[in-house]
C-alpha positions as CSV (number, residue, x, y, z in Angstrom):
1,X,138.6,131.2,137.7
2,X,142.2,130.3,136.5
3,X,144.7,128.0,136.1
4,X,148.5,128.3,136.8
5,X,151.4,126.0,135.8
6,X,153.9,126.1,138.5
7,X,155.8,122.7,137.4
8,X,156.1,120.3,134.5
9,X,156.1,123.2,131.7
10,X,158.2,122.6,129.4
11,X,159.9,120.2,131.5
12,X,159.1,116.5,132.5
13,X,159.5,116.9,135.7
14,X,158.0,118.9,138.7
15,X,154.3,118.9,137.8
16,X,152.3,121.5,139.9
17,X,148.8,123.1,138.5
18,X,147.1,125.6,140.8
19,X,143.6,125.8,140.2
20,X,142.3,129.1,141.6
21,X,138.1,129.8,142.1
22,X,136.5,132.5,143.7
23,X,136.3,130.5,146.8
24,X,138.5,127.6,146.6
25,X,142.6,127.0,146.2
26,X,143.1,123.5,144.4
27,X,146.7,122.0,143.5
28,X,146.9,119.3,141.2
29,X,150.2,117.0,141.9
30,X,153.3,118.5,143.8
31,X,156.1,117.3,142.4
32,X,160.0,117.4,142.5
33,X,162.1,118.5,139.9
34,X,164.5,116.0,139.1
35,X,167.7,116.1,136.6
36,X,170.3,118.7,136.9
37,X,171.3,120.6,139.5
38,X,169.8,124.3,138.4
39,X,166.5,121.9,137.7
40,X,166.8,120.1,141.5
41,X,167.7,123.6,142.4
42,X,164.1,124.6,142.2
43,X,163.1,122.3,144.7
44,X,164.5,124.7,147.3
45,X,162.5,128.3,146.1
46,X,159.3,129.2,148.0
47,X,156.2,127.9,146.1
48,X,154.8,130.5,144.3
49,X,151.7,130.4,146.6
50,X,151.5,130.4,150.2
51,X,150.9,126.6,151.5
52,X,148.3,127.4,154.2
53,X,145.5,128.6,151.6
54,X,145.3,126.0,149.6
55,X,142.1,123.9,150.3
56,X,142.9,120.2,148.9
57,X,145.4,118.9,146.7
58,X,144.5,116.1,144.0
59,X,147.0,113.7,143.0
60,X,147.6,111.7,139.9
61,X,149.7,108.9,141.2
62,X,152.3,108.0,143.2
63,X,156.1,108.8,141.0
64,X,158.2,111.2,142.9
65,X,158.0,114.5,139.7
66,X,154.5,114.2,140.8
67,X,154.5,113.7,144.6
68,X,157.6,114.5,145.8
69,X,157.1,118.1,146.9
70,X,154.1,117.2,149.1
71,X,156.1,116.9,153.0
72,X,157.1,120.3,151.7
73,X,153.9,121.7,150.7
74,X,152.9,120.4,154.8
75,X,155.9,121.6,156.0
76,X,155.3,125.1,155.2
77,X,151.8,125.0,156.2
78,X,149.2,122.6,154.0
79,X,146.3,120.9,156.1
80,X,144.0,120.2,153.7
81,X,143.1,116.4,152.0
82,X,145.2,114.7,149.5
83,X,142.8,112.8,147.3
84,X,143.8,110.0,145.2
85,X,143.8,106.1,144.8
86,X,144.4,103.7,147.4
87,X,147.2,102.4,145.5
88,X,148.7,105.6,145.1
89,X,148.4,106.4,148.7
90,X,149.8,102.8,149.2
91,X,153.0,103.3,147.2
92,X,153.4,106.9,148.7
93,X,154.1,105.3,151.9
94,X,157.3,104.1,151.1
95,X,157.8,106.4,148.0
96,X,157.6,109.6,150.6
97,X,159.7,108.3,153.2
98,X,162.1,106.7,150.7
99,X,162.3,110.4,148.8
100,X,162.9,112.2,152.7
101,X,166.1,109.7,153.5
102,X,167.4,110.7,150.0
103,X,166.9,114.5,151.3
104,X,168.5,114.2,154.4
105,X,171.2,111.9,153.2
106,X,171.9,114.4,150.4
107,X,171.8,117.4,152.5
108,X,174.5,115.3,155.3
109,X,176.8,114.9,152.5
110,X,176.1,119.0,150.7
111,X,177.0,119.8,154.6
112,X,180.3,117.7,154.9
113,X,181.6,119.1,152.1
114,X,180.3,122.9,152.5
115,X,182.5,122.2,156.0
116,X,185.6,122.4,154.5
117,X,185.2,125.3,152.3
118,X,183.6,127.7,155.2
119,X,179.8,127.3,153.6
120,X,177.0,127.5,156.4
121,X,175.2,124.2,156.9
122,X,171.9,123.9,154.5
123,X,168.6,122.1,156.1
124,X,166.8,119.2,154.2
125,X,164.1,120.0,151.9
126,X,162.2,117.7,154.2
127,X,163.2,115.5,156.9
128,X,161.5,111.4,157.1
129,X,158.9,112.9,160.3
130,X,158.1,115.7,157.2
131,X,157.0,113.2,155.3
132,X,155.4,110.9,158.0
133,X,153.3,113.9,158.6
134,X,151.9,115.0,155.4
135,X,150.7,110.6,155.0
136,X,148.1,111.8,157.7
137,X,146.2,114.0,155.5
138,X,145.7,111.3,152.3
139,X,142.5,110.3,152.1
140,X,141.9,107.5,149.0
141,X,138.4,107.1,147.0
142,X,137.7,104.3,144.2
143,X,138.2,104.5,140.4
144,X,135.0,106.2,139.2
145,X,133.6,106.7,142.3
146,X,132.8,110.7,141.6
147,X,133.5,112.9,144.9
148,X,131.4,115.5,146.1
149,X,134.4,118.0,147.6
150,X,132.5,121.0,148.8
151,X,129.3,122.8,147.6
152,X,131.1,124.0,144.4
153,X,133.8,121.4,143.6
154,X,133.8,117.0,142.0
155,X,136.3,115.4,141.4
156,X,136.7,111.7,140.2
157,X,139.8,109.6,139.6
158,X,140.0,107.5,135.9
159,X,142.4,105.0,135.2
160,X,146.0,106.6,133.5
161,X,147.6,103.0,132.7
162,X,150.3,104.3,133.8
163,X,151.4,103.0,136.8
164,X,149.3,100.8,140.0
165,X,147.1,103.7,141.0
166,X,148.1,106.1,138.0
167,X,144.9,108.5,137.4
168,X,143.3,111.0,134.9
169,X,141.4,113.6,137.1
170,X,138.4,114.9,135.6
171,X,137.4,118.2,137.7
172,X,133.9,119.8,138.0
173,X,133.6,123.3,139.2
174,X,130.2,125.1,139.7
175,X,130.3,128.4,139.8
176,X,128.2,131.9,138.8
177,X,125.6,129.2,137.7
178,X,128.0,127.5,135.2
179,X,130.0,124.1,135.4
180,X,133.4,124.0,134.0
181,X,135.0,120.9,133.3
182,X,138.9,120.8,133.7
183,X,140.6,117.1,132.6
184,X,144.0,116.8,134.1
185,X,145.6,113.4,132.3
186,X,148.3,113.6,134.4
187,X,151.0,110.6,132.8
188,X,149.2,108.0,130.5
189,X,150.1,104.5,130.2
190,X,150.8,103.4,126.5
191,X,148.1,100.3,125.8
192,X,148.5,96.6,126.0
193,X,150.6,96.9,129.1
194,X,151.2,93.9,131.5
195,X,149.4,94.0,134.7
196,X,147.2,97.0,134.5
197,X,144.3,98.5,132.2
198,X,144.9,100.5,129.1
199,X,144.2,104.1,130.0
200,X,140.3,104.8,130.1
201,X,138.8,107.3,127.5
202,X,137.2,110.4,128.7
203,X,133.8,111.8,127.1
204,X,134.3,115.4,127.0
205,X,136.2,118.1,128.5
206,X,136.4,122.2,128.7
207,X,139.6,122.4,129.2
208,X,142.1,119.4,129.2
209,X,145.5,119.9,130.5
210,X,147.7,117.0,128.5
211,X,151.1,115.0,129.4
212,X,153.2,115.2,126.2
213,X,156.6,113.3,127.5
214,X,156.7,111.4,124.0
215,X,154.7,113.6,121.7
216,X,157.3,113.3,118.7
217,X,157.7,109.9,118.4
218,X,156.5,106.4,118.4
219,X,157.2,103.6,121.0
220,X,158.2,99.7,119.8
221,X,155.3,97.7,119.8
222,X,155.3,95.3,123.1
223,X,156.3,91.6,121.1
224,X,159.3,93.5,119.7
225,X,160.6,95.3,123.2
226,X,160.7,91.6,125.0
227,X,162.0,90.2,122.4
228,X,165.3,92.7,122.3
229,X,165.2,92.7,125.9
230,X,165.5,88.8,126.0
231,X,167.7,89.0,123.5
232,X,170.5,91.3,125.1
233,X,170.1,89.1,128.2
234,X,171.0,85.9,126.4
235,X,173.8,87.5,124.1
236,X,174.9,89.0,128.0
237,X,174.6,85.7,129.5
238,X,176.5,83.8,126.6
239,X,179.5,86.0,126.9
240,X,179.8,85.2,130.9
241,X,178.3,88.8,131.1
242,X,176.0,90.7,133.5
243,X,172.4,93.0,132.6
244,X,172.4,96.2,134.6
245,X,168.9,97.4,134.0
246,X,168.3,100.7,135.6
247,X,164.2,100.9,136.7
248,X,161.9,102.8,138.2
249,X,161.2,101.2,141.3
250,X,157.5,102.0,141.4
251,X,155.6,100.2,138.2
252,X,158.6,99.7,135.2
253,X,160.1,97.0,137.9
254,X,157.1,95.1,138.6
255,X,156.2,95.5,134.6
256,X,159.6,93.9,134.0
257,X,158.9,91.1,136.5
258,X,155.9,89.9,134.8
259,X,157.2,89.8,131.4
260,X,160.1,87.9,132.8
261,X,157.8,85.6,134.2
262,X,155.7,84.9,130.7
263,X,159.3,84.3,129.0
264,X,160.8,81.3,131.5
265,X,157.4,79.9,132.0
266,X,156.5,79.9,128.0
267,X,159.9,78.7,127.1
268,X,160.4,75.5,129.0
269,X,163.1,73.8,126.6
270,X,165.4,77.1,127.8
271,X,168.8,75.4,128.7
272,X,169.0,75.9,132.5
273,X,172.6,77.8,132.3
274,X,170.4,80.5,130.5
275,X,167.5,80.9,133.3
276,X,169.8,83.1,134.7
277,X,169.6,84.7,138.5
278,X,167.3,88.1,137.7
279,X,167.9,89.9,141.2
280,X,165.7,93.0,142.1
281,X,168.3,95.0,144.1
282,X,166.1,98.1,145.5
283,X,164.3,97.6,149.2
284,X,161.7,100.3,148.0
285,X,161.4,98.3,144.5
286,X,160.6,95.2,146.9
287,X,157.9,96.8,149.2
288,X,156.5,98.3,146.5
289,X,156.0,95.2,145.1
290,X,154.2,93.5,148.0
291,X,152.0,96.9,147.7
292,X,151.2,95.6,143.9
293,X,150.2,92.3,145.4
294,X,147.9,93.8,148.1
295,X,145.8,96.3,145.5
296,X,145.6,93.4,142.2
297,X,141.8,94.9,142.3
298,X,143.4,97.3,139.9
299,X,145.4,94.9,137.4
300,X,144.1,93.8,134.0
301,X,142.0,90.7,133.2
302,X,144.7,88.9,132.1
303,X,146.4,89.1,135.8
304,X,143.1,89.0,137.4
305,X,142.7,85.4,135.8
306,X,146.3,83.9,136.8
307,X,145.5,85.1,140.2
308,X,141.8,83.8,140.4
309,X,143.9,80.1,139.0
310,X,146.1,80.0,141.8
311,X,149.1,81.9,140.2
312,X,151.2,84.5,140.8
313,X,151.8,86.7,138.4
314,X,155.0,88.8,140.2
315,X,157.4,85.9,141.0
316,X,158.7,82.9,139.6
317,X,161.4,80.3,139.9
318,X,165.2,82.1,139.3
319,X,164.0,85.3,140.7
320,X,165.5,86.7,143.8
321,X,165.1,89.9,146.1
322,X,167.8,91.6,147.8
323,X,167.2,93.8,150.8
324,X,170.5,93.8,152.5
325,X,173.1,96.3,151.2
326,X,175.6,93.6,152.0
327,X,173.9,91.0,149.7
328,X,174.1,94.2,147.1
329,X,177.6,94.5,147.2
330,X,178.1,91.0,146.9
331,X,176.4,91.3,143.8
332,X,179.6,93.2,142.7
333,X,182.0,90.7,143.9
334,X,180.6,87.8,141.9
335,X,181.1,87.0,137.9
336,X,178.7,84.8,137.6
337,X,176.5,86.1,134.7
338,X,173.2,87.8,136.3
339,X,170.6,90.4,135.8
340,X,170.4,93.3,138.5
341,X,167.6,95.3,138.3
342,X,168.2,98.3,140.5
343,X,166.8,102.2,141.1
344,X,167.2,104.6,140.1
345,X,165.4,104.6,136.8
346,X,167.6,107.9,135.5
347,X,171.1,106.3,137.3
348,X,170.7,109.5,139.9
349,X,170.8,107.9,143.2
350,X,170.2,104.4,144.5
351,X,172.3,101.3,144.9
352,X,172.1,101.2,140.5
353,X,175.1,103.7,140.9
354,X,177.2,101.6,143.0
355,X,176.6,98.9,140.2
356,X,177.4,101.0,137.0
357,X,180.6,101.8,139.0
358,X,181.5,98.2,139.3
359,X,180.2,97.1,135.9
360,X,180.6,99.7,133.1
361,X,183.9,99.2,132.1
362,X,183.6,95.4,131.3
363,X,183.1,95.3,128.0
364,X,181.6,91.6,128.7
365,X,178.6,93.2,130.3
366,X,175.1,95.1,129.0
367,X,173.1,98.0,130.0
368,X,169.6,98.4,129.3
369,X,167.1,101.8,129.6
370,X,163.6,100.9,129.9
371,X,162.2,104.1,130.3
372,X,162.6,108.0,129.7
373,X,166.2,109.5,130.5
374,X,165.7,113.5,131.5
375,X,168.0,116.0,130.2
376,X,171.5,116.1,132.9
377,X,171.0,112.5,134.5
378,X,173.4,110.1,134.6
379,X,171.2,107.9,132.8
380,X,170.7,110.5,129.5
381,X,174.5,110.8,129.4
382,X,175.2,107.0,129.3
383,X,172.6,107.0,126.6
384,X,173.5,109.7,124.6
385,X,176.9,108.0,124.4
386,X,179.5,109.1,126.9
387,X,182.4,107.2,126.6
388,X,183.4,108.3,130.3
389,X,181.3,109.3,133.0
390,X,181.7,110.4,136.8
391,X,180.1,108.3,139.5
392,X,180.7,108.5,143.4
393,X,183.7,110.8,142.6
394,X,185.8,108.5,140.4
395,X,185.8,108.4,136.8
396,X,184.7,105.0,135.0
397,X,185.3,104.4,131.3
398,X,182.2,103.2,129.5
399,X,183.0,100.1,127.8
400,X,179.5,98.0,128.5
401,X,177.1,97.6,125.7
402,X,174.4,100.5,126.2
403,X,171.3,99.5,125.3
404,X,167.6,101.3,124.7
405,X,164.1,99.9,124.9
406,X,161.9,102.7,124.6
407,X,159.2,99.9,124.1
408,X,158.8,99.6,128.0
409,X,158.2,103.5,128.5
410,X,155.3,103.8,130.9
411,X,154.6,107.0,129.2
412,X,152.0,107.2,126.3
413,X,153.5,107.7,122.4
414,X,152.7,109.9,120.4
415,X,150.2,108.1,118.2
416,X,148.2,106.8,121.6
417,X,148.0,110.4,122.6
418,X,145.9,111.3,119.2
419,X,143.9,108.1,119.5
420,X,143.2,109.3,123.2
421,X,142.6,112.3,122.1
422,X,139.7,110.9,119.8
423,X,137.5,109.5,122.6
424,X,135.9,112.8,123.6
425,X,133.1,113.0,122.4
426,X,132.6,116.6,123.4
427,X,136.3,118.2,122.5
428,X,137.8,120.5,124.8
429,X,137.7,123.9,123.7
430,X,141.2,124.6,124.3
431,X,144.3,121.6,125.4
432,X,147.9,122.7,127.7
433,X,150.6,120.6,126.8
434,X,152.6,119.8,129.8
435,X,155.1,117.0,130.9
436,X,157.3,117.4,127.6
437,X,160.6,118.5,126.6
438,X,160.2,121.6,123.9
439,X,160.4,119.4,120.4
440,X,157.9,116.8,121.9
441,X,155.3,120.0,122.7
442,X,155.7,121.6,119.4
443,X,155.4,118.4,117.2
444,X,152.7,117.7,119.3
445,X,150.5,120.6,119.0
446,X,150.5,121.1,115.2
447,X,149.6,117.5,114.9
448,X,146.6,118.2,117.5
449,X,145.7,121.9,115.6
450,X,146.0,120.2,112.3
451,X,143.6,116.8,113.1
452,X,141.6,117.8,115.8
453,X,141.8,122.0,115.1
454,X,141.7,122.2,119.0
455,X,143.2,125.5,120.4
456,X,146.3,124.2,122.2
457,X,148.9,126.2,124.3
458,X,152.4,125.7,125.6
459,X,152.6,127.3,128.7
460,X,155.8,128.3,130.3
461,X,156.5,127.8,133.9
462,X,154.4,130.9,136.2
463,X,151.9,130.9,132.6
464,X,148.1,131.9,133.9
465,X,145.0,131.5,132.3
466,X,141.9,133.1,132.7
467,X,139.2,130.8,132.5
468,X,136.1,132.9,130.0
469,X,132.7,133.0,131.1
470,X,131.3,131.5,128.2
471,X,131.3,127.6,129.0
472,X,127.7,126.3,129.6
473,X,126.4,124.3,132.4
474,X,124.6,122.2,130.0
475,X,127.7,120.7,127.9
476,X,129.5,120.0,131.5
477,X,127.6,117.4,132.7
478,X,128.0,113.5,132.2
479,X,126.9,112.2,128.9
480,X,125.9,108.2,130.2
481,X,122.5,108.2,130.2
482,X,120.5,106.5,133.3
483,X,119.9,103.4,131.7
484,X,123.1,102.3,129.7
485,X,124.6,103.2,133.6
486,X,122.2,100.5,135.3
487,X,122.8,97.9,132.0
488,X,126.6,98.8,132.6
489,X,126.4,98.1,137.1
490,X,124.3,95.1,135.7
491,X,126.8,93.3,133.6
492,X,130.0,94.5,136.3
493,X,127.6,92.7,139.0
494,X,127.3,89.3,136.8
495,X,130.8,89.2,136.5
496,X,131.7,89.5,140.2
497,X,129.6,86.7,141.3
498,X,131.3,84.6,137.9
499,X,134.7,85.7,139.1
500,X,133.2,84.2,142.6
501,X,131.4,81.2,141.6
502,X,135.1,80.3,139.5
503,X,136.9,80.5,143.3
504,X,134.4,78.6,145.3
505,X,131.3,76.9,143.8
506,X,129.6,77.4,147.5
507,X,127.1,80.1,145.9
508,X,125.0,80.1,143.5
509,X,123.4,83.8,144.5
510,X,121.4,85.4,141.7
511,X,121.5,89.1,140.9
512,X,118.3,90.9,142.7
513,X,117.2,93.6,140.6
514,X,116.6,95.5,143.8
515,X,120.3,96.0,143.8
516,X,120.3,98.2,141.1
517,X,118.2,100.6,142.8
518,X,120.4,101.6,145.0
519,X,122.8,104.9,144.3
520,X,125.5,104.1,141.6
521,X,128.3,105.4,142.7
522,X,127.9,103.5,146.3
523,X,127.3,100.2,144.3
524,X,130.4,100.5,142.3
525,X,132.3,100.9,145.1
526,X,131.0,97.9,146.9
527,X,131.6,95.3,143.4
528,X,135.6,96.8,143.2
529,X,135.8,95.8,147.5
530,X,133.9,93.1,146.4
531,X,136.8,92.3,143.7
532,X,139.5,93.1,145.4
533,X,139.0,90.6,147.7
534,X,138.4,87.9,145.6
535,X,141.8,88.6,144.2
536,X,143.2,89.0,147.7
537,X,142.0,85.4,148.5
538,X,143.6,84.8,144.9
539,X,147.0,85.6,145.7
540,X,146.7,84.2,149.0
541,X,146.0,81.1,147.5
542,X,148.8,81.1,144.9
543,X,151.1,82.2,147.7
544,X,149.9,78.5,149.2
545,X,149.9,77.1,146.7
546,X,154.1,77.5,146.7
């Protein structure tokens, strides 16, 4: 058995693990490399397996340096299942299709210009009926729900807290009468987030593969990031300025929404020329909030509860959506002072270019990064300072405020990664760092060998590693014993019918212990349908309610 790192090493972007038994091929994410050009250049090479042998692919979530290669993975051959969430299949709906109009949009222009100068015209790395294609062979399960695969293979899906959907894949393999245990984390979700759960602990692991995207530092704790967020919008706003805020469309927008929610609705005594217009200018940013809405089974309590009273957590009175590119332009064409919260998240496509263009050299208005900036984007330019930059071939002076609020990362810090990393109970005998530029992996791993005096490695991209024989059935299975499982189904249960008996008093159904004899895993599954659509009928309600 062995594992190879084909993406994400020592490098944030791309992440692609081949898992290889004696029987079975299994990939864990496939995703694009994204930053400079020799990094998006490595989109383009031949994977470094051949497409048609690999059996199933596991997914963490739904961001494109984690999915985006898969319409290319089934264009040169893949026809085996993609398991992951439902919200993660959800999200790769649009995310997919979204990504393959990029490609081909990309590749017209590449052609246009190669034209002139002789060059031979270049294909797309995948065309929008590529990636139409490869949505036929997701197949979602639950949180927790563990997966039988084949007659060797688990699998089940955790909760990242990264993003809707966002998973830790715990991975069981049986084989020469021994079960080895491989954790994938894939990205976790710092703690105390809005809308979704902190990222769930894991019990023990052989062999844990790690994100490490901010393993040498420490984010702003969340009361502090709204705060400086609120208060470069009102300094903006005083001025006559406007707030470009470059987001991820997928999870940082939606996260931005709610907190912008919490502020107008807590401060009602806000003058009303400050509840500025907050425009979300991204169509895929819009659908994927609607996609949000439709799966709030997997938000937090503290969203479940707004939704069971009737409210909405993802809208709220001067909030507007723009679809139309026209409406997007207009944005441009008006002075009145607004905040336009647009993708791309690192400034490298999207309509958030077309805004920096218009906006950046007013010195009245504000920019604001909410999440990480890779290495040869527009966005880590602007951030490291450029006082000039390039955008849609004409050069724009950089006179806007630049701001930085690392506090809204949706990637764990340093100091959750060691806290993390002290739930197991059983510790994994040896940890890859992945997912992390090379100062983030280093500081990382003496702080891991120094507390923990876990084995780590830092694997470079093509690194293998042969799995030893060594690793015993016995410390690979699942440490919850029988009956703190059943007390644990019990408790879930009573709070399904409360969450139920709150929304309509028509029932007053006890819990029959008979229930509980039933098989776990298919019990759990019914209580989160069960959930979800009592949250369903929640936002439905709210929606009303309006």
């Amino acid at each position: 058995m062995k594992i190879e790192f084909l993406g994400a090493a020592k490098l944030v972007t791309g992440s692609n693990i081949l898992v290889t038994t004696g029987k079975y091929k299994v990939l864990l994410d496939c995703g694009l490399f994204q930053g400079s050009e020799d990094l998006e250049e490595l989109n383009k090479e031949k994977f470094h397996f051949d497409p048609s042998d690999i059996d199933f692919l596991l997914l963490s979530h739904s961001h494109i340096d984690h999915s985006g290669r898969i319409p290319k993975l089934v264009k040169e051959g893949f026809r085996g299942k993609i398991y992951c969430t439902k919200a993660t299949k959800d999200l790769c709906e649009i995310m997919l299709v979204d990504s393959a109009h990029i490609q081909v949009s990309d590749t017209e222009w590449e052609n246009r210009k190669g034209k002139r100068s002789g060059k031979a015209p270049v294909e797309p790395l995948y065309t929008v009926e590529d990636a139409l294609l490869s949505l036929r062979y997701f197949e979602s399960v639950l949180y927790d729900q563990k997966v039988q695969i084949n007659e060797e293979i688990s699998v089940r899906f955790r909760d990242a807290g990264h993003i809707l959907g966002s998973s830790i894949v715990e991975l069981w393999i049986e084989e020469n009468d021994d079960t080895v245990k491989i954790v994938f984390s894939g990205d976790l979700g710092m703690r105390n987030k809005p809308l979704i759960h902190d990222p769930e602990f894991i019990e023990e692991a052989d062999y844990l593969i790690l994100e490490s995207t901010y393993g040498n530092r420490t984010h702003e704790n969340v009361e502090k990031r709204v705060e400086k967020l609120v208060d470069v919008i009102n300094k903006t706003v005083l001025r006559g300025g406007t707030v470009l805020i470059p987001s991820f469309a997928v999870g940082r927008t939606q996260e931005l929404i709610y907190e912008l929610k919490q502020y107008y609705e807590n401060n009602k005594e806000l003058e009303q020329f400050m509840r500025v217009p907050i425009y979300i200018d991204s169509p895929m940013a819009i659908s994927a909030t609607q996609i949000f809405k439709r799966n709030s089974y997997a938000f937090n309590d503290t969203a479940k509860e707004l939704i069971l009273s009737g409210d909405n957590p993802l809208d709220f009175e001067n909030l507007y959506f723009v679809r139309d590119y026209k409406e997007s332009m207009a944005l441009n064409n008006s002075d009145f002072p607004k905040v336009i919260i647009s993708a791309s998240g690192m400034c490298t496509a999207g309509r958030i270019r077309h805004h920096l263009k218009h906006n950046l050299w007013k010195a009245k208005n504000s920019v604001v990064f909410v999440g990480y900036q890779a290495v040869g984007t527009l966005g880590r330019i602007l951030k490291d300072g450029a006082t000039s930059v390039k955008i849609l071939g004409e050069n724009i002076a950089v006179l806007a405020e630049i701001h930085s609020i690392e506090g809204f990362s949706g990637h764990i810090d340093q100091p959750g990664i060691l806290d993390w990393l002290q739930g197991f109970k059983k510790k994994p005998k040896k940890i890859f760092l992945v997912h992390g530029e090379e100062d983030s992996l280093s500081t990382l791993s003496e702080l891991i060998n120094e507390r923990y005096n876990i084995p780590t490695v830092i694997p470079n991209m093509g690194y293998t590693f042969e799995i030893e024989k060594d690793v015993l059935k016995a410390h690979s299975g699942e440490l919850l014993e029988p009956i703190q499982r059943k007390e644990n189904i019990k408790k879930e249960l009573q709070e399904v019918y409360d969450q139920f008996e709150n929304l309509s008093s028509q029932t007053n159904k006890l819990i029959d212990d008979a229930l509980l004899e039933r098989n776990y895993d298919a019990l759990k599954n019914k209580l989160i349908d069960l959930q979800q659509e009592l949250l369903d009928l929640g936002m439905i309600l709210s929606n009303k309610k309006k």
